[in-house]
KOLMILO-672373 format. One record per residue: residue in three letters; residue number from 0; x, y, z of N, C-alpha, C, O in turn. Coordinates in nm, 2 decimals. Atoms other than C-alpha are relative to their C-alpha. Layout:
<atoms>
{atom "ala"; NUM; {X; Y; Z}; {X; Y; Z}; {X; Y; Z}; {X; Y; Z}}
...
</atoms>
This chain:
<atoms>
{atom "unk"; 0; {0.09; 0.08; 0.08}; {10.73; 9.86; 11.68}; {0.01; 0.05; -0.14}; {0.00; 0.17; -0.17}}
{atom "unk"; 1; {0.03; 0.02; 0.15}; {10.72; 9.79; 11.29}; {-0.11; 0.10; -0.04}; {-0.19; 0.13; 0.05}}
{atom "unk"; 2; {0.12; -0.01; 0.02}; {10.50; 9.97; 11.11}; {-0.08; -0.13; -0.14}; {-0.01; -0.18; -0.23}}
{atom "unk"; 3; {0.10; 0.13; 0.05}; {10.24; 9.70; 10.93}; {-0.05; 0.05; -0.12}; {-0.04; 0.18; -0.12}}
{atom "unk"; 4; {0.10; -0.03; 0.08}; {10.03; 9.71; 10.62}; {-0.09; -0.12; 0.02}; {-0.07; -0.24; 0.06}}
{atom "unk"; 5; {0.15; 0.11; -0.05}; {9.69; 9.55; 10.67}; {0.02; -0.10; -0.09}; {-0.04; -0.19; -0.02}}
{atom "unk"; 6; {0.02; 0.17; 0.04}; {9.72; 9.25; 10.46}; {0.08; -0.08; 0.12}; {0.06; -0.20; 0.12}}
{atom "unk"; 7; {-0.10; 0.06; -0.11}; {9.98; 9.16; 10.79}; {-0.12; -0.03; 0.13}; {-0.10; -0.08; 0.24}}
{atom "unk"; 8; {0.07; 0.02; -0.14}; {9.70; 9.15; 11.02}; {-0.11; -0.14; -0.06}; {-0.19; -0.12; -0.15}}
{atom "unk"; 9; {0.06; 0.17; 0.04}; {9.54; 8.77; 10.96}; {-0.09; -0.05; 0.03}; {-0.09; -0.08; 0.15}}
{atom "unk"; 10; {0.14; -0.01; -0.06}; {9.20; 8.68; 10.99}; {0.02; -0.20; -0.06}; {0.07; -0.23; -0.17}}
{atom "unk"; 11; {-0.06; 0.17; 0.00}; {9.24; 8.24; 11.00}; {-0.13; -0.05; 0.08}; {-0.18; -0.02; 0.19}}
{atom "unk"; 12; {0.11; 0.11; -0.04}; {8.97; 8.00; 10.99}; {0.00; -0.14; 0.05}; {0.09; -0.21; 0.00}}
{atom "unk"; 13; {-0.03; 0.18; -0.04}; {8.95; 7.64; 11.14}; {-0.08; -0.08; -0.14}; {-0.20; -0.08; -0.18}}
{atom "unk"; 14; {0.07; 0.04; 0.14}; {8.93; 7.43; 10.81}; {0.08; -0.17; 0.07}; {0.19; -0.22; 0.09}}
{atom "unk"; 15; {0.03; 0.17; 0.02}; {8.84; 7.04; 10.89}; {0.00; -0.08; -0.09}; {0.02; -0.20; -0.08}}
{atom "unk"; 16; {-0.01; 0.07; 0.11}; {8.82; 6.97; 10.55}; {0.15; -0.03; -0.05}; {0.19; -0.08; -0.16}}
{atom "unk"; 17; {-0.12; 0.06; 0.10}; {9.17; 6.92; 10.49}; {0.06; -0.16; 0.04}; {0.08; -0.25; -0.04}}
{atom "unk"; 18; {-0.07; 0.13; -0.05}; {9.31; 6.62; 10.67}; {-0.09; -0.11; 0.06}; {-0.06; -0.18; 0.16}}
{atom "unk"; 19; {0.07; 0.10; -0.07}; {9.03; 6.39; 10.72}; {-0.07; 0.05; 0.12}; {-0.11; -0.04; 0.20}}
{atom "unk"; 20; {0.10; -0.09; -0.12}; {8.85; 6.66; 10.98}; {0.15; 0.01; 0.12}; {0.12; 0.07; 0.23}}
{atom "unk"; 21; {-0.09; -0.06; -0.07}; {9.20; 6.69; 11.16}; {0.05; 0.18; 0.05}; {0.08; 0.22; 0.16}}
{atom "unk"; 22; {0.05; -0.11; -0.03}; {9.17; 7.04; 11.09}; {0.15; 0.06; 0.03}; {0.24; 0.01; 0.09}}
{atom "unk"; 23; {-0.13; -0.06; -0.05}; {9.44; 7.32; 11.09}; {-0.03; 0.20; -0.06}; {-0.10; 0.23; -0.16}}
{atom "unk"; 24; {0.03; -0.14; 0.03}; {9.43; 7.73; 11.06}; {0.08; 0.06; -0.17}; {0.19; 0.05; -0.22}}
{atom "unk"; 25; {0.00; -0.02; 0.17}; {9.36; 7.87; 10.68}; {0.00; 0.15; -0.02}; {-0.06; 0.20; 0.07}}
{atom "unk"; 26; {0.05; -0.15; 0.01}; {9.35; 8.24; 10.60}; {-0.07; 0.03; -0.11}; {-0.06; -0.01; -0.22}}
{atom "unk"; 27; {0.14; 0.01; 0.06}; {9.05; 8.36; 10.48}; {0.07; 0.13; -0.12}; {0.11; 0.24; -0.09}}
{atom "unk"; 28; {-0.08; 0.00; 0.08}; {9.20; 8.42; 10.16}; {-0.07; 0.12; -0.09}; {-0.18; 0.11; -0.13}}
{atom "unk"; 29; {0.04; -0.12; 0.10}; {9.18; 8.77; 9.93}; {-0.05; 0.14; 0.08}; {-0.08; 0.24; 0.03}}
{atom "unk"; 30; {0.05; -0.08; -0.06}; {9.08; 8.96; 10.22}; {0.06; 0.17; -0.01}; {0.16; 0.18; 0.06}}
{atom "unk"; 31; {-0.08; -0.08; 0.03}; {9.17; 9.33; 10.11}; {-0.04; 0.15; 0.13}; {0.01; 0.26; 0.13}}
{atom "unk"; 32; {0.01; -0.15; -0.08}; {9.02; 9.58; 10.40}; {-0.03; -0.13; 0.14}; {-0.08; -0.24; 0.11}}
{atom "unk"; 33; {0.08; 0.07; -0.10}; {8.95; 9.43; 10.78}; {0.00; 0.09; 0.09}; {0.09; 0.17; 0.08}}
{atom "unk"; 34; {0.05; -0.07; -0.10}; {8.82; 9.59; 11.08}; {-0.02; -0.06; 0.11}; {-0.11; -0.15; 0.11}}
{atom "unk"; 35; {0.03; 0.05; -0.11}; {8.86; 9.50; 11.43}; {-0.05; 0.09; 0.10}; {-0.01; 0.19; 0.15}}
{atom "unk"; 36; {0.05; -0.14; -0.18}; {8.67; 9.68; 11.72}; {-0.04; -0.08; 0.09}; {-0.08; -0.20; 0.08}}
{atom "unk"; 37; {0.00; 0.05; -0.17}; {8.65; 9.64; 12.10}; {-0.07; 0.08; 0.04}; {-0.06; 0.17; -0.05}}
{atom "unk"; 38; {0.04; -0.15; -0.08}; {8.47; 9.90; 12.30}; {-0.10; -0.09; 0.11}; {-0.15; -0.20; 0.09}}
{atom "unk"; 39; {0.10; 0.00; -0.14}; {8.27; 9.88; 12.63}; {-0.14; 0.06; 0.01}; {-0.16; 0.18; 0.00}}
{atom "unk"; 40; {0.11; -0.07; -0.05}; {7.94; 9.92; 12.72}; {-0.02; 0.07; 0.14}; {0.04; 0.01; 0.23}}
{atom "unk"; 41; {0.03; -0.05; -0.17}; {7.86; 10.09; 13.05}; {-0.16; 0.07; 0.00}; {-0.24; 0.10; -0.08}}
{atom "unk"; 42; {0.13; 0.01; -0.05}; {7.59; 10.15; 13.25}; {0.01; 0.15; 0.10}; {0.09; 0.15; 0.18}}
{atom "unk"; 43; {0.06; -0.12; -0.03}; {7.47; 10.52; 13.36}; {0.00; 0.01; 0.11}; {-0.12; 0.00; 0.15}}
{atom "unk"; 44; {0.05; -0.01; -0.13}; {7.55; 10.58; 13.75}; {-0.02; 0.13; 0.06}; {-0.03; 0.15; 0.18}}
{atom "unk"; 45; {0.04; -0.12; -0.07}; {7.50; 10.92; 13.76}; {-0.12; 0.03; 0.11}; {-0.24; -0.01; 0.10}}
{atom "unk"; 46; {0.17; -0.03; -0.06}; {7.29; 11.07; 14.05}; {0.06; 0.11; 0.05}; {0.17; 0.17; 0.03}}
{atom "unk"; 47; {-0.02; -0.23; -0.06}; {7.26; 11.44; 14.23}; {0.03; -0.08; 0.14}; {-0.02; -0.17; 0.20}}
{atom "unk"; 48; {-0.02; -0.05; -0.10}; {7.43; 11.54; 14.50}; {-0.10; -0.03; 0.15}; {-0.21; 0.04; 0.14}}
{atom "unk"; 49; {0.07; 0.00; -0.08}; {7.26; 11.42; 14.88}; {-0.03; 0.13; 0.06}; {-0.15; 0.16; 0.09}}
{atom "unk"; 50; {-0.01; -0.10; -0.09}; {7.33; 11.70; 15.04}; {-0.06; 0.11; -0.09}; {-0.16; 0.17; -0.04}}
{atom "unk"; 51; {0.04; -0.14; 0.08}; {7.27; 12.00; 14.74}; {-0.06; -0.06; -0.12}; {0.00; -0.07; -0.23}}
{atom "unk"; 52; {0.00; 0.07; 0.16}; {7.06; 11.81; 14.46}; {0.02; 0.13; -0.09}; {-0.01; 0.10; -0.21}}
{atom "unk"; 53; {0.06; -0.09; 0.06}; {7.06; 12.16; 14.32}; {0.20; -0.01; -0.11}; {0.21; 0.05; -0.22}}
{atom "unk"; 54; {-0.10; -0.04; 0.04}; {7.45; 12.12; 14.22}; {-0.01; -0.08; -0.11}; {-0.07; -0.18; -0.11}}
{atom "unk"; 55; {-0.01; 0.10; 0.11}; {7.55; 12.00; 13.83}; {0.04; -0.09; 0.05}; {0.11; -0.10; 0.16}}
{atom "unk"; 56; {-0.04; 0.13; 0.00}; {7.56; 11.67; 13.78}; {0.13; -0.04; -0.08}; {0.16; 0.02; -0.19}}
{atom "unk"; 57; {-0.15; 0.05; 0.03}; {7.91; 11.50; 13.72}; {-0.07; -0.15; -0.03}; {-0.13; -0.23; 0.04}}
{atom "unk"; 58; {0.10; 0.13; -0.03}; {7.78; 11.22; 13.53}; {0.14; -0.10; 0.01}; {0.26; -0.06; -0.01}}
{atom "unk"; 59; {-0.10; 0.08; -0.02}; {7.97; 10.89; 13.60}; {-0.05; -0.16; -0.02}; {-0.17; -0.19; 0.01}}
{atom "unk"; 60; {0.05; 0.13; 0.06}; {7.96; 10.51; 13.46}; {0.08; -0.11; 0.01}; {0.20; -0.10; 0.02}}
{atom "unk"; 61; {-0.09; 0.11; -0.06}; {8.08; 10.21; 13.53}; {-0.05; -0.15; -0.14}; {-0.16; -0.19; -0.18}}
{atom "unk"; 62; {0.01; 0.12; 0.09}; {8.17; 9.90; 13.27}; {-0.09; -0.10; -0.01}; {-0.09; -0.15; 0.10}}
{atom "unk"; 63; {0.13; 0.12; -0.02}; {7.91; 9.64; 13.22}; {0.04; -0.12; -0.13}; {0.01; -0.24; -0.12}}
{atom "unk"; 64; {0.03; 0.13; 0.13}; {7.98; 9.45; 12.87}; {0.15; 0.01; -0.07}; {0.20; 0.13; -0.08}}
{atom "unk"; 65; {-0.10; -0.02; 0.14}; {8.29; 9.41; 12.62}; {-0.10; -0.03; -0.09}; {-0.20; -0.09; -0.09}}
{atom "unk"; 66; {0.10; 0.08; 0.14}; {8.17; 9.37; 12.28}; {0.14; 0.02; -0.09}; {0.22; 0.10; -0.07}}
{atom "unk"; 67; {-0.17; 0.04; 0.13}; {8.47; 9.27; 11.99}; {-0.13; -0.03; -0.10}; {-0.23; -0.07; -0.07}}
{atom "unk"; 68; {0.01; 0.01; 0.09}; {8.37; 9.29; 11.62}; {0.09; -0.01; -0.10}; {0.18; 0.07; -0.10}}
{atom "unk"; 69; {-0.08; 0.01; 0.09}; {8.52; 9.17; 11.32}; {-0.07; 0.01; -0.14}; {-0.15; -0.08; -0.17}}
{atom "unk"; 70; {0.05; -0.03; 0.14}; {8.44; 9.29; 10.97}; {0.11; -0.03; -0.09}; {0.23; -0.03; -0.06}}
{atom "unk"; 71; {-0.14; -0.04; 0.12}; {8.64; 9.28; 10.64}; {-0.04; -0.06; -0.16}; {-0.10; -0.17; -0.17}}
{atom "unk"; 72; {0.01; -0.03; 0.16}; {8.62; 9.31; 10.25}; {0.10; -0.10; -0.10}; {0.22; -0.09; -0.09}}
{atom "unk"; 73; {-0.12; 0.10; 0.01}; {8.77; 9.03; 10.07}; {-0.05; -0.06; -0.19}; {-0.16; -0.09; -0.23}}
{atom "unk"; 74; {0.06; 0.03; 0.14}; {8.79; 8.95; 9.66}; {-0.04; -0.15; 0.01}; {0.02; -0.23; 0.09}}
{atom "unk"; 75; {0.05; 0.15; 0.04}; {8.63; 8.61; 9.58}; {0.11; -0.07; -0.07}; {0.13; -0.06; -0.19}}
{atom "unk"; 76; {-0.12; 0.05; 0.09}; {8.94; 8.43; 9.50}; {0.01; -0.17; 0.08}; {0.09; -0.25; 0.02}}
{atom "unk"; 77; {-0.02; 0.17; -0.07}; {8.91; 8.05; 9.74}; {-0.09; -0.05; 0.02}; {-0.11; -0.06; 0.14}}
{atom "unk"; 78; {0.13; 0.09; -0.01}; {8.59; 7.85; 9.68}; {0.04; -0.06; 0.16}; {-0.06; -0.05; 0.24}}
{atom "unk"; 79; {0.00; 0.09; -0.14}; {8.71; 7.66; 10.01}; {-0.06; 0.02; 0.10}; {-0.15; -0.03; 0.17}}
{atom "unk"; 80; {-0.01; -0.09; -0.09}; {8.77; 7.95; 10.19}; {-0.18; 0.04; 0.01}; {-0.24; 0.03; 0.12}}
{atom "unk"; 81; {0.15; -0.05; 0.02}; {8.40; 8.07; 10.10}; {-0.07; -0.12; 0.04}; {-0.12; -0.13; 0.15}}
{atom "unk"; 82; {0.06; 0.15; -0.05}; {8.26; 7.72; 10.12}; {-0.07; -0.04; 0.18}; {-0.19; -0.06; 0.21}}
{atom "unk"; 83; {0.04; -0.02; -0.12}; {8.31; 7.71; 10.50}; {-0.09; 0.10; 0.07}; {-0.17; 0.09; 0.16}}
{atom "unk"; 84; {0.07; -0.14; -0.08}; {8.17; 8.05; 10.58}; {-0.16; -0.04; -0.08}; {-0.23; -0.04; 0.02}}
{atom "unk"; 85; {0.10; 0.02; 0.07}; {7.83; 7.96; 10.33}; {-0.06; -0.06; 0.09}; {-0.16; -0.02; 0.14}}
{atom "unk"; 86; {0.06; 0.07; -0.07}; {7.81; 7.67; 10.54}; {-0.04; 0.00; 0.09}; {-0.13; -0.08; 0.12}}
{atom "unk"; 87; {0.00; 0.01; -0.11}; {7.83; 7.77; 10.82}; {-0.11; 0.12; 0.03}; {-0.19; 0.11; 0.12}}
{atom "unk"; 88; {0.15; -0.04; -0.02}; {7.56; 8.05; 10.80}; {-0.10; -0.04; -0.04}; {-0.20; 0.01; 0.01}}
{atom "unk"; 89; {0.09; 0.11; 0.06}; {7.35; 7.84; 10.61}; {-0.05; -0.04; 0.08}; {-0.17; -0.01; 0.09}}
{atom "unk"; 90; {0.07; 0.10; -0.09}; {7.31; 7.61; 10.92}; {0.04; 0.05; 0.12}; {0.09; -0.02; 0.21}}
{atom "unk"; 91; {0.01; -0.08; -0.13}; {7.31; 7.86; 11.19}; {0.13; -0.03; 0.10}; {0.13; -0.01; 0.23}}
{atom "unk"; 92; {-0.15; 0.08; -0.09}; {7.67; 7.71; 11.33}; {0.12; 0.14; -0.02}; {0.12; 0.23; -0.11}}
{atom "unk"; 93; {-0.05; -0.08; -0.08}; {7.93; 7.91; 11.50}; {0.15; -0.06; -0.13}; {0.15; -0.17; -0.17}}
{atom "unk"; 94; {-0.14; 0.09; 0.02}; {8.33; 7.88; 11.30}; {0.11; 0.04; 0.12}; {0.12; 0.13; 0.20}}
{atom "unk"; 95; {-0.16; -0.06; -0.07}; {8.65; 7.91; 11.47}; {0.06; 0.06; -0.06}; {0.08; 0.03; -0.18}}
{atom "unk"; 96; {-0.05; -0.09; 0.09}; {8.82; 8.21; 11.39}; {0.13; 0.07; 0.10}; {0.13; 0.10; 0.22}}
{atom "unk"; 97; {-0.15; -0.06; -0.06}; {9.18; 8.35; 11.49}; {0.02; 0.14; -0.06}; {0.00; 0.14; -0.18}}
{atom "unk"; 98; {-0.02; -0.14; 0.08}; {9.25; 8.73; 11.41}; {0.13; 0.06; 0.07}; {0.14; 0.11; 0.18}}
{atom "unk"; 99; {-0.12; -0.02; -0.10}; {9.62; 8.78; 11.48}; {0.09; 0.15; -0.10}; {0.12; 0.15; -0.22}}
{atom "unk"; 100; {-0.07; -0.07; 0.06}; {9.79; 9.11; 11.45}; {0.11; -0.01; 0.03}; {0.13; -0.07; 0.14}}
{atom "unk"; 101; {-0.11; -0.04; -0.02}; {10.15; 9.19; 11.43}; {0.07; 0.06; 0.08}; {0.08; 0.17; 0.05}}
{atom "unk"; 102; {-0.08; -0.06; -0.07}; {10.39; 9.25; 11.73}; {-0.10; 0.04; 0.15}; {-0.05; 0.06; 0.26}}
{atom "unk"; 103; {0.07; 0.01; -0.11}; {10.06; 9.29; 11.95}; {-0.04; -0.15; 0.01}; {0.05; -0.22; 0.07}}
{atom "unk"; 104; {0.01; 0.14; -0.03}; {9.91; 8.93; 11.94}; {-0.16; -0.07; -0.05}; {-0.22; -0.02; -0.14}}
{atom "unk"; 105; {0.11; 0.10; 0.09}; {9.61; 8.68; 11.85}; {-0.11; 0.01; 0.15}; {-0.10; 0.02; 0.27}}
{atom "unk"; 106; {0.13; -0.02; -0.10}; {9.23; 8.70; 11.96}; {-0.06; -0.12; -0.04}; {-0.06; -0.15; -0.16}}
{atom "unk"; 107; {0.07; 0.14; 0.06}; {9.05; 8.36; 11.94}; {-0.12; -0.01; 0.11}; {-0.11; 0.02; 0.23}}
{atom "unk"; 108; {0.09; -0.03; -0.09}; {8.69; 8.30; 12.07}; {0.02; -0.20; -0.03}; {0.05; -0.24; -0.15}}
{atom "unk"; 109; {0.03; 0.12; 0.00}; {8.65; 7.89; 12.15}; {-0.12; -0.07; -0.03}; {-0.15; -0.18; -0.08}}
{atom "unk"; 110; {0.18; 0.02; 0.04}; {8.28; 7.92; 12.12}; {0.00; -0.01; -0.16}; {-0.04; -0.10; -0.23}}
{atom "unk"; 111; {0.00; -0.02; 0.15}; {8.34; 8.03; 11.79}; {-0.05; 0.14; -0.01}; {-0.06; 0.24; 0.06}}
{atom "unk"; 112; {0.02; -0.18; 0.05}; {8.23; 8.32; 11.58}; {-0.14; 0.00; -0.07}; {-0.13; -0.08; -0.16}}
{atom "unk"; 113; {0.10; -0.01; 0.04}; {7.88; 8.38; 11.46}; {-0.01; 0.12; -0.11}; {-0.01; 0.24; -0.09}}
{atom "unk"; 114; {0.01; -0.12; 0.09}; {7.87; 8.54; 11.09}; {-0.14; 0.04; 0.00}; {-0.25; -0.03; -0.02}}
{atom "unk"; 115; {0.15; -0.08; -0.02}; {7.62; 8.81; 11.13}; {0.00; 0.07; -0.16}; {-0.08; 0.16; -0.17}}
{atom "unk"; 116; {0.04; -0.12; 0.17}; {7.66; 8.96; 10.70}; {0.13; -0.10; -0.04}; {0.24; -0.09; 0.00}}
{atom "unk"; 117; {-0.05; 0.05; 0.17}; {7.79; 8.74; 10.43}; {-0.04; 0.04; -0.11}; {-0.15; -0.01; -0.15}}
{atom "unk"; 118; {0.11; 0.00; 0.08}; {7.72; 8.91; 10.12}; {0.10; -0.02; -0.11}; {0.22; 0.03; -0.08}}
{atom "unk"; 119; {-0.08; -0.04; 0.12}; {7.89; 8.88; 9.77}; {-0.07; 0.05; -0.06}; {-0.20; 0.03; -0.05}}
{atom "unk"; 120; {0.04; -0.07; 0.07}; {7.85; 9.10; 9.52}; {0.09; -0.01; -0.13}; {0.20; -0.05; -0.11}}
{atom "unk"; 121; {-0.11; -0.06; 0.11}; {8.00; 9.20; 9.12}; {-0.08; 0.05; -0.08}; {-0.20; 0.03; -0.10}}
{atom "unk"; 122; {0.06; -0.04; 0.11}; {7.95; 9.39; 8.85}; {0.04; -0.02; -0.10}; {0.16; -0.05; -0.10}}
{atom "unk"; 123; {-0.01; 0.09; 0.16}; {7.95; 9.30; 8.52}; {0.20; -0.01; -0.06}; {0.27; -0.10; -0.10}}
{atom "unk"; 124; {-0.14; -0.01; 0.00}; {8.34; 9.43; 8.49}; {0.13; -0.03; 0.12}; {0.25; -0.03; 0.13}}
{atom "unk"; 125; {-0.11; -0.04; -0.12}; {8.44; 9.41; 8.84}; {0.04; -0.20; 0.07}; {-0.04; -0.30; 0.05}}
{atom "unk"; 126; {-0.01; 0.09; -0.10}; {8.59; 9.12; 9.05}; {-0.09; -0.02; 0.07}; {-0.15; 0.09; 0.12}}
{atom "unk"; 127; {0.09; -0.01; -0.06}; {8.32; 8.91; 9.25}; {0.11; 0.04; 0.13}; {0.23; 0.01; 0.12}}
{atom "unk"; 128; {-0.05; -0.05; -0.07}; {8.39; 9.08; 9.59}; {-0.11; -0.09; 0.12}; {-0.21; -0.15; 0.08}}
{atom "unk"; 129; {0.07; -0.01; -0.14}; {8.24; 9.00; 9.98}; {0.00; 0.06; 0.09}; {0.11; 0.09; 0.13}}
{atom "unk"; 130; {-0.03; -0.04; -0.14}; {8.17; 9.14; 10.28}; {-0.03; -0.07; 0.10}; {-0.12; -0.15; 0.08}}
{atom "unk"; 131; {0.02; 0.07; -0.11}; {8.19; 8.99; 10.61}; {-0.03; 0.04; 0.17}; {0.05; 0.11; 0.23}}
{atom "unk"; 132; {-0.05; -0.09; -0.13}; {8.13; 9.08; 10.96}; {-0.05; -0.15; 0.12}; {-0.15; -0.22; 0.10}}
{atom "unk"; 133; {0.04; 0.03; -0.07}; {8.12; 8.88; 11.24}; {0.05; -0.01; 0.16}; {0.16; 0.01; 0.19}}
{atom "unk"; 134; {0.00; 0.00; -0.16}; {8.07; 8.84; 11.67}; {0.00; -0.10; 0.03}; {-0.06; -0.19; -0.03}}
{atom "unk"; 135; {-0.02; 0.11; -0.07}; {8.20; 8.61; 11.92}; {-0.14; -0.03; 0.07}; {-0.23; 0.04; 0.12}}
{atom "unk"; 136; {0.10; 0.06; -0.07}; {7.95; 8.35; 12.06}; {0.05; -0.07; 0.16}; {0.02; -0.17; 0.22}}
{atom "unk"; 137; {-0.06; 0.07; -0.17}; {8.16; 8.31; 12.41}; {0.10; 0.13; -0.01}; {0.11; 0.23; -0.08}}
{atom "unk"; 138; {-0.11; -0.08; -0.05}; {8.45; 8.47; 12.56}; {0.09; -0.02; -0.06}; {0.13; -0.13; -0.07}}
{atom "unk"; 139; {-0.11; -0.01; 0.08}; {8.75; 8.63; 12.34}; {0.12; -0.01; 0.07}; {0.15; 0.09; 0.15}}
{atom "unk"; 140; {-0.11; 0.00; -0.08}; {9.07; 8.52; 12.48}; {0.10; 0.05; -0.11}; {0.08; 0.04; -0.24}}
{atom "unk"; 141; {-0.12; -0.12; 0.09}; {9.41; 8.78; 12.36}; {0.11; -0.12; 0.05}; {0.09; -0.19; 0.15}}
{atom "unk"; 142; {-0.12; 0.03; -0.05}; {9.73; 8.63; 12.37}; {0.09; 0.11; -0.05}; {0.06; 0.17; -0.15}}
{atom "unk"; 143; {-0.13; -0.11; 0.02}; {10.03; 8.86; 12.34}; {0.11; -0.04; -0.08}; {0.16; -0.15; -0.05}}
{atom "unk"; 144; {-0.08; 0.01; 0.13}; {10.26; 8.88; 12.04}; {0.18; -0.09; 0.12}; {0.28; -0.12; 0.06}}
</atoms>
């Protein structure tokens, strides 16, 4: 395997506004840090011993939840690109979102993606900048590179 620099890993929005609502994948443009995480919740099944409660406990747990997050840091450089994401927490609506890395492969939720933190920010000298984070509102299907 390659090794990558993170602008290679592609965070792609479903943009309707181009072709008459035909619609085709855009990348959410300027994006300079992103963060994907996965991890599992589980559920606590430790119990004592029938026979000797008196012996330590070996605790032990078993999976219950996936949870996938996507965050990332991105300069203000594509009114479009921003446009959709505005809109779409504005009016409480879900977008379509593709996050495809390099040589492993692409995550897409159908439901869509619910932005939970849109914020921009700048200072008087700096580029306006954003942050972003957002969770699937259904189930994340992987495909493999």
């Amino acid at each position: 395997m390659a090794i990558h620099v993170g602008r290679d890993f592609l965070a792609q929005i479903w943009d309707t506004t181009l072709l008459a609502g035909a619609g085709d994948w855009v990348n959410i443009c300027g994006l300079d840090g992103r963060e994907w995480a996965q991890s599992t919740e589980t559920v606590d099944t430790t119990t004592a011993d029938c026979d000797d409660p008196t012996l330590p406990l070996n605790k032990t747990v078993l999976p219950v939840m996936v949870e996938y997050s996507f965050s990332g840091d991105a300069i203000f450089k594509n009114a479009a690109n921003f446009a959709i994401l505005n809109d779409a927490i504005g009016n409480l609506q879900t977008i379509k979102m593709k996050l495809t890395m390099p040589e492993i492969g692409s995550w897409v939720c159908e439901a869509g993606w619910v932005i939970t933190e849109l914020k921009e920010t700048g200072g008087i000298k700096d580029a306006i900048t954003a942050s972003m984070a957002f969770e699937p509102s259904g189930k994340v299907d992987f495909t493999a590179a």
